[in-house]
C-alpha positions, -999 to +999 in steps of 0.1 A: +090-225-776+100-224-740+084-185-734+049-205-756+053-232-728+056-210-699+027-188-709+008-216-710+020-227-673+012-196-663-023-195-679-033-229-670-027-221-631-043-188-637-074-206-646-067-234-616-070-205-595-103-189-601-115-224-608-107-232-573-121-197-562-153-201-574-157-235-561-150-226-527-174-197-529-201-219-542-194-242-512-195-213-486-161-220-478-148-185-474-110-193-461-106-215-489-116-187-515-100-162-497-065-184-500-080-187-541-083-153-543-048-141-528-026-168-548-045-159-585-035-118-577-002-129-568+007-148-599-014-117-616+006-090-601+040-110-602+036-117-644+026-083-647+056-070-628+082-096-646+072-082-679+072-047-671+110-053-658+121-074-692+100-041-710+125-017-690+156-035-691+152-035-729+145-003-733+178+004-706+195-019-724+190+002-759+199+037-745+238+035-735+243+071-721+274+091-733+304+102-710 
């Protein structure tokens, strides 16, 4: 329930994001879209990374090597 919740977080900001990117393109404010722009591949880049770790440390987590 909590990871359903988060996604959702994370999806709704997501779409805050380009919302307020193409707003400030439509208004010619470029600074404004730019700042859009930067924070929607950051929260892209940083789920994308977070899941990649839990899909390693899983995988690290399953294959104990033997001494």
């Amino acid at each position: 329930m909590v990871i359903t919740e988060t996604m959702t977080q994370m999806q709704m900001e997501m779409i805050m994001s380009s919302k307020e990117f193409v707003d400030a393109i439509a208004n010619g404010n470029n600074l404004e879209a730019e700042d859009a722009f930067k924070s929607a591949m950051q929260t892209k880049v940083g789920d994308a990374l977070e899941t990649k770790r839990k899909e390693i440390s899983k995988t690290y987590a399953q294959t104990v090597p033997k001494t």
